[in-house]
Every structure is written in structure tokens, then in C-alpha cells.
N, C-alpha and C positions, 0 to 999 in steps of 0.2 A: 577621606570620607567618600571622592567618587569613588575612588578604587574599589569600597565595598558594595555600594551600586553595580560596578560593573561583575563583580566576582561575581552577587547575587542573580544578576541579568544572564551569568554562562551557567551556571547551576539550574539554574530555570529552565534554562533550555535544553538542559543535558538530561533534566527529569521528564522533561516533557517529551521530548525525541525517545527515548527508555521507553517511558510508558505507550507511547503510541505505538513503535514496534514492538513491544511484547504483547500488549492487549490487543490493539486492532490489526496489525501486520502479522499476528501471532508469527513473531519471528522470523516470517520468509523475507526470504532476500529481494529485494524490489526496486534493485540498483536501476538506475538507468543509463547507459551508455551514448555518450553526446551529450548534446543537450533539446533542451526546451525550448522551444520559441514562440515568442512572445511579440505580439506588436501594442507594443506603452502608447503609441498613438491615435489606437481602436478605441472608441469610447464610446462606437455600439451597442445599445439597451444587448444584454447577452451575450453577448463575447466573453472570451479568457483563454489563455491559453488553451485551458482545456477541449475547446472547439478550435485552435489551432487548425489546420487542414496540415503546416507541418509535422504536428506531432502524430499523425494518425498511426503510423509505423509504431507509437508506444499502446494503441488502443487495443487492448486481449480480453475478451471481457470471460476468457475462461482460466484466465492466468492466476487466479483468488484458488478457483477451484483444483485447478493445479499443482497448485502450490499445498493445498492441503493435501491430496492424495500423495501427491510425490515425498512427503516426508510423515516416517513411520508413526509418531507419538501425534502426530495431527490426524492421522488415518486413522489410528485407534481411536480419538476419541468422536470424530464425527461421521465417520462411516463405519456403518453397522455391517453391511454387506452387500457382494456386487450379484448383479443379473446376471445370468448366463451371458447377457450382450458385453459383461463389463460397464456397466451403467453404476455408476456407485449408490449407494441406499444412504440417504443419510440420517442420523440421527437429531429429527429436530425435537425429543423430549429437552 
């Protein structure tokens, strides 16, 4: 009986990770190399990781943008077309 708990608890998660990179990561690759750091002992109204001062080296905040132009079927569908500057146009219909 756990055992089907558990099986059910890795499926979960396996649908859930799928879905999050197909939908919201639209399948770009968003590995990170090292890790994360974290202080468990910060209990700072606003802290997380995410304001890390270590993690700053993962902070890109054009790396979304990026990632769509750089891969062809993501370009077609959200950029329409670029400016002479190469400024991309994008398609928010």
C-alpha cells in the first residue's frame, strides 16, 4: 500500500516537472551548473535563495528572451519581426 503512495508521489512529480518545462520553460534548457545557495538559517522577513548575493552569477534577466529567439519554432511563434537595430518585435496578439 505505501509503495503505491510512493509510485503515485514520483508520477506527480514527473507530470508536474513535464508540464512546467513544456508550458512555462517552453522547453528551453535552464540547467544550472553548481549549485544554489541557500542559508536555512536566514529567517529574514524576504530572504530566499533567490536574493542570494551568492547566486547573483545565475541572475540573466534576458536569458527567457534568449532562449526564445535563439530556438527556431519559439521565434516563429513570438517574434513577428526585427528592427533594422535587430531589436525583436514581438507578437503579443
Amino acid at each position: 500500500m505505501l509503495s503505491m503512495f510512493h509510485e503515485m508521489g514520483q508520477e506527480l512529480m514527473q507530470l508536474t516537472y513535464k508540464a512546467f518545462f513544456d508550458k512555462v520553460f517552453l522547453r528551453i534548457d535552464w540547467s544550472v551548473s553548481g549549485y544554489l545557495a541557500d542559508d536555512l538559517s536566514n529567517t529574514s522577513p524576504g530572504y530566499s535563495f533567490v536574493t542570494n548575493a551568492q547566486n547573483s552569477k545565475y541572475y540573466d534577466r534576458t536569458a527567457f528572451m534568449r532562449g526564445i529567439i535563439e530556438t527556431s519554432h519559439l521565434r516563429e511563434e513570438f517574434v513577428i519581426a526585427l528592427t533594422p537595430e535587430g531589436t525583436p518585435l514581438l507578437n503579443l496578439a
